[in-house]
N, C-alpha and C positions, 0 to 999 in steps of 0.2 A: 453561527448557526448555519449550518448548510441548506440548501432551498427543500423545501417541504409543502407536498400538498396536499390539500385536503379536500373532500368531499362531501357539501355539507346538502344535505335534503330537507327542503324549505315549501313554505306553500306555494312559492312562485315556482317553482323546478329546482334545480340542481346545481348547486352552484360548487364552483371550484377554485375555490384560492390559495397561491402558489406564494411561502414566503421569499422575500429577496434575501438577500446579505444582511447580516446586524450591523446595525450602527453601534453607536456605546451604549445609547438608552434607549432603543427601539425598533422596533419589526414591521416591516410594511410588505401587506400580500395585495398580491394583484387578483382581482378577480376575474372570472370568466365563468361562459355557461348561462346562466339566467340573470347575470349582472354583467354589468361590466364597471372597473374604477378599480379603487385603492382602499384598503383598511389601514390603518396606523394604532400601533398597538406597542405601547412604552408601562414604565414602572409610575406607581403613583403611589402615595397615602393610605392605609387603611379610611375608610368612609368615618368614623368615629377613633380616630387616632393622629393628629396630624401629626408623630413624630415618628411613627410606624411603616416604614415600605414594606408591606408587605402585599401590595393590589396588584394589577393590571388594568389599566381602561384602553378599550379599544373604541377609536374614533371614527366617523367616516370620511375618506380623503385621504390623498395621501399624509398629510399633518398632522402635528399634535393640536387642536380645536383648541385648545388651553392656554395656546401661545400665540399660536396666529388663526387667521381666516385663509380657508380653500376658496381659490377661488372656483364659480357655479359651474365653469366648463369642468373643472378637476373631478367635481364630486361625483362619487360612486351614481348607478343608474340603472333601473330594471331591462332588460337586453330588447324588450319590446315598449320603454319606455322613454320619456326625452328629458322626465324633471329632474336635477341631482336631489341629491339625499344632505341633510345633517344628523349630527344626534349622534351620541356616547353611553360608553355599557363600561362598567367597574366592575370587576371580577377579583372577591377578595375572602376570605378564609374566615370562619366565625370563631366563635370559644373552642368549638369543639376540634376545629379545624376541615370544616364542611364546606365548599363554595356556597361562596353566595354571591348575586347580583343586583346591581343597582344600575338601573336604567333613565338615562337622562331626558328627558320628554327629545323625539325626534320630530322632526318638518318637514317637507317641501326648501328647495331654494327660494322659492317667493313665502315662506311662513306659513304655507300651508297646513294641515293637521291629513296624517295617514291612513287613509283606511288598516283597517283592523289585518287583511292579508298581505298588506305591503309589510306595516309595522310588524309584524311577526318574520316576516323574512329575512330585515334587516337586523332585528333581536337575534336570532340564528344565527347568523353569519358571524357578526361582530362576537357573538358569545363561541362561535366557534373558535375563531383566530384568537379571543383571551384566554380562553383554556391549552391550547396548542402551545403559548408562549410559556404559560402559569406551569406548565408539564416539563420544559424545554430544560436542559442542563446549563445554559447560559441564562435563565433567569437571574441570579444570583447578581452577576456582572451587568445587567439592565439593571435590576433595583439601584445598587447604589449608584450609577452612573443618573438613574430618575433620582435620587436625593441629592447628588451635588449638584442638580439643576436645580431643584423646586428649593434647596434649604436656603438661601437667601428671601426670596417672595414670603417664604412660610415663617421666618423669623420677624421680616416689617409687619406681616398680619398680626402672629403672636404677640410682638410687643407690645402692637394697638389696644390688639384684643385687651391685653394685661390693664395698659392706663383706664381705656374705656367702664372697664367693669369695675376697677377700683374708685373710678368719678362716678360709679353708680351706686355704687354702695355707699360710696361717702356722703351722698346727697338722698340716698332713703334713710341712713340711720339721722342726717340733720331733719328729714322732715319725723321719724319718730320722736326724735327730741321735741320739735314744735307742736308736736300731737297733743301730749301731756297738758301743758300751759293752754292749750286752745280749747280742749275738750272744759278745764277747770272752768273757764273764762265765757264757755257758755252755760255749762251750767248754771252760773252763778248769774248768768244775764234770764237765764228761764225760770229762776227762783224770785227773780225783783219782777219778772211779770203777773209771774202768778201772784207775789201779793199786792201786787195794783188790782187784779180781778179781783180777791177777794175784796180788799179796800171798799171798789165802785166798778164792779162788773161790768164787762161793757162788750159788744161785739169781734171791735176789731183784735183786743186782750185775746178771746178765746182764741184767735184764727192765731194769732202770735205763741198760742202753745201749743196748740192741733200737731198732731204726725202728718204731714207730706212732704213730698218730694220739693226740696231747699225749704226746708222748715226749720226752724232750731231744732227743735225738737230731734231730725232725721241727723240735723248736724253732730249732734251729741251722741246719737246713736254710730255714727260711721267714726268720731274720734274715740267711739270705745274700743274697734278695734283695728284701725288706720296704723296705731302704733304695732301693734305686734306684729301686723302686715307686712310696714316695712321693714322691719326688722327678721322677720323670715325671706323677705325677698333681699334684704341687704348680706345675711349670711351665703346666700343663694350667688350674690354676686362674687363673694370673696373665693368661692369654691373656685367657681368658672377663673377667676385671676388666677387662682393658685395652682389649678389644672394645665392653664394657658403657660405660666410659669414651666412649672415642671417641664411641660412638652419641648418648650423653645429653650430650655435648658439642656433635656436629650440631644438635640437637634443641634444645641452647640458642639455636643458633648462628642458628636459624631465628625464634628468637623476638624475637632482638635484632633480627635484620635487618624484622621483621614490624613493631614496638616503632616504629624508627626510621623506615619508612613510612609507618606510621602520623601520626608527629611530622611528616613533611616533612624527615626528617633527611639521608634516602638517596638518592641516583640511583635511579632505577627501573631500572636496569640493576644486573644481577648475575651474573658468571660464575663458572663452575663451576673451581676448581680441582685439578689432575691427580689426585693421589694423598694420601692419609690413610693413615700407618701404623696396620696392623692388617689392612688387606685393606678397607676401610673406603673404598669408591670408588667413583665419584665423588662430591667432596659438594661442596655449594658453603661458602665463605668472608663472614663478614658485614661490613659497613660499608664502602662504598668512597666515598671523595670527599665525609664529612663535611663538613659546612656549621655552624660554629658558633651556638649560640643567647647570648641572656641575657648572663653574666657577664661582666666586662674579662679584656681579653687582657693574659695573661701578658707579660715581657719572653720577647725574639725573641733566640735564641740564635747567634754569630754565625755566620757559612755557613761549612761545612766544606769542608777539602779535598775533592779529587774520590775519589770514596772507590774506585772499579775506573779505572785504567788514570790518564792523563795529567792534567795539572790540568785543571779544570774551566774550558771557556771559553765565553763571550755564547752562547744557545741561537739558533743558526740558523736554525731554524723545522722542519730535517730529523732534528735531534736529539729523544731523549726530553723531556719537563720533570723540572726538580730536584724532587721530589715529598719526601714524608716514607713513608717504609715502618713500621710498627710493630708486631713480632708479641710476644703473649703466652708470657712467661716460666713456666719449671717450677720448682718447691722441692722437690727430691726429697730433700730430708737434713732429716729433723725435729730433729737436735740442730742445726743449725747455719741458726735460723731467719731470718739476714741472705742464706744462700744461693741464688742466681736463676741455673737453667742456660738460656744460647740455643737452645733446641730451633732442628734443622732445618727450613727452610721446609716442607718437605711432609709433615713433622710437628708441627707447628704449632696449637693448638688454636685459634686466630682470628688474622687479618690486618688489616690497614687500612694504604689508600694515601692520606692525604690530601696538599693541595695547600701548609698550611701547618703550621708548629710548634703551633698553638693549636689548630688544629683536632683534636689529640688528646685534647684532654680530657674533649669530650662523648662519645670512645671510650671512654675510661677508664673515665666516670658509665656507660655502658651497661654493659660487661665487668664492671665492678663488682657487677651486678645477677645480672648470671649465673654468674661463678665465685666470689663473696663479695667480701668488704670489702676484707685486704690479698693483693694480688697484686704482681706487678714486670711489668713490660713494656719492651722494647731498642726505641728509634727508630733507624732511620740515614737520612741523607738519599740516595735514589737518582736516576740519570734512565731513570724510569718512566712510561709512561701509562697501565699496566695489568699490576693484578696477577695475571691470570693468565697473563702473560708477561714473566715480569721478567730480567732480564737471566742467563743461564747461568753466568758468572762468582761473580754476585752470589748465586744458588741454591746453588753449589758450595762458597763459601768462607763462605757467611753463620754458621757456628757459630764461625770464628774469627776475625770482623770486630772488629777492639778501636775503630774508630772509632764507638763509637756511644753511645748517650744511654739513659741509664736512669732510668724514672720506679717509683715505687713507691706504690700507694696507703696510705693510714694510715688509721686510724680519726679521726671527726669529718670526714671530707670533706678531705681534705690529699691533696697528691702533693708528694712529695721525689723533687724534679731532678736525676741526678748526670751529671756531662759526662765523657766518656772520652777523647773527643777533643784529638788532641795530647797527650794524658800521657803522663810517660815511664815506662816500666814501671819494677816497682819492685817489690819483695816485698809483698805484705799484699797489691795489688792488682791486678784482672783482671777483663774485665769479665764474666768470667760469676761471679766466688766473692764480690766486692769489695763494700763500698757506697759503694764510688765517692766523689767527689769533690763536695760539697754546693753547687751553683748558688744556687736558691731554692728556698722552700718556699713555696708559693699555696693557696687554695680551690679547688676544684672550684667 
């Protein structure tokens, strides 16, 4: 970014902030005029997305506020005044694609609170340099240079996030279970009072079945519906995990694909796929058109039937190519830790379309680095030339495709091979509960 100034008209007067040089992730204008100091102005999170670079927060200082502390002589400062300044403004795109602003409550260096014409000048200013940057052609090159900073911090959060909300759900659906049993348990203690009063009526009887505040009575009233309570608020948590989930999934998703660029591993091309269950949309998909490194190729497993519609015949040059599809498998059963279900394509936590059988494997070493050591993953061969348009058929029926190939990682660097294809079904096995049928076992 070459130096650029501006001229922002404020209720203090006139301020003029000059940016410096770009760093990777960020811009710092100097100001002058009716201020004097520094703005700092990097890529961040959408406010309601954390897997989303799509913002700007401009800070006061030369710093990122987020990372460290300015120290009080640094901070910006009205040109006839002596206090520095804090406080941050986010500058970030709505549905429609509208700016919009989010302002972090601002102070004084000693804590103080702003008048109303300070606080407005520093709003300006800061809102002026995140738009200038938000406008700028090397935005692009800030954002993701601002994600490969924040996406480690933002994956320990997410994963917190993730256990935290599933220990909360876990523990409002046991207190809905205990609702049940307790609500019974007083009734039936309000039913032996009342026939003692009937029996031999007595004062202190009546007060034991009266409605108040820690009453039986009120008890009985609160466990009629304590249970559905938590059980709204327990579905409530699983959303937020699942939400949490997906995001810190993206967020991996971007790293691998970042990893593999890096290496020479990927196309530079990358598109964005439709839909992420959860409301989680648009995100893109990583690894497309792996190019193997290093190690010997595995044996080549032999080519399957045509797996949607008529056999498969010689590719006429108008057709797709036979490609490999391979999406990442779910274990949602911890007692039954052989079991791998086919998630739906467009739930899906990562994709890969490569052009060969072997060329899966450096997916696998990648995947491996970002969901752990053993995972399971479904191949099937398609004719595709891109995964974010892959055949309708093949999107609609992919959770009950039994033609396909299941790898599974093992600890020590192994994958176990099992082929579905042409099996005849058979009790014990399926390919989504099974462990299949043992081809080979290789290195990674």
């Amino acid at each position: 970014m070459t130096s650029d100034s501006l001229t922002v008209e404020t209720p203090a007067g006139t301020v003029l902030a000059t940016a410096g040089p770009r760093s990777s992730d960020a811009v710092v204008f100097e100001l002058g005029g009716a201020m004097r100091g520094s703005v700092h102005v990097t890529g961040t999170h959408h406010p309601q997305h954390w897997d989303r670079f799509t913002a700007v927060r401009a800070c006061l200082g030369p710093v990122n506020a987020y990372q460290t502390t300015a120290p009080d002589d640094a901070l910006p400062r009205l040109a006839r005044g002596h206090s520095g300044y804090r406080g941050s403004l986010t500058l970030y795109p709505d549905v429609t694609d509208r700016p919009q602003v989010s302002v972090y409550p601002m102070e004084t260096a000693a804590g103080h609170e702003l008048s109303p014409k300070t606080a407005a000048t520093l709003t300006a200013v800061l809102r002026a340099c995140a738009e200038h940057v938000m406008q700028h052609e090397d935005l692009p090159a800030i954002l993701t240079a601002s994600q490969q900073r924040d996406t480690p911090a933002l994956l320990r959060f997410l994963d917190w996030s993730v256990t935290h909300h599933r220990a909360e759900a876990a523990r409002l659906e046991a207190e809905a279970r205990a609702a049940h049993p307790a609500r019974r348990a007083a009734v039936t203690a309000w039913w032996t009072v009342a026939r003692w009063f009937t029996a031999s009526p007595h004062l202190v009887l009546l007060v034991m079945l009266a409605d108040y505040p820690g009453s039986l009575s009120r008890h009985i009233s609160v466990m009629e519906w304590w249970a559905p309570y938590c059980l709204t608020d327990a579905s409530r948590e699983h959303d937020h995990a699942r939400r949490a989930e997906i995001e810190a999934a993206c967020l991996r998703n971007a790293q691998i694909r970042q990893r593999a660029r890096d290496q020479n591993l990927v196309s530079p091309w990358l598109g964005e796929f439709p839909q992420i269950r959860g409301g989680c949309t648009p995100t893109q998909i990583p690894l497309l058109l792996i190019v193997r490194e290093g190690a010997g190729t595995p044996p080549q497993p032999a080519p399957s039937r045509a797996l949607h519609g008529p056999e498969a015949t010689p590719d006429t040059g108008d057709r797709p190519t036979m490609r490999w599809l391979m999406t990442l498998g779910e274990r949602p059963r911890p007692d039954l830790p052989r079991f791998a279900a086919i998630p739906a394509l467009h739930q899906a936590r990562a994709l890969a379309l490569v052009d060969d059988f072997d060329h899966l494997f450096p997916v696998l070493r990648e995947w491996r680095q970002a969901y752990g050591d053993e995972l399971t993953a479904w191949a099937v061969q398609v004719e595709a030339d891109d995964v974010t348009d892959l055949p309708a058929q093949l999107v609609a029926g992919w959770e009950e495709e039994g033609d396909v190939i299941r790898l599974d990682t093992e600890r020590g660097g192994y994958v176990r091979v099992a082929d579905y294809r042409d099996t005849p079904a058979r009790t014990g096995i399926s390919a989504q509960a099974g462990a299949g049928l043992p081809v080979w076992t290789t290195s990674e």
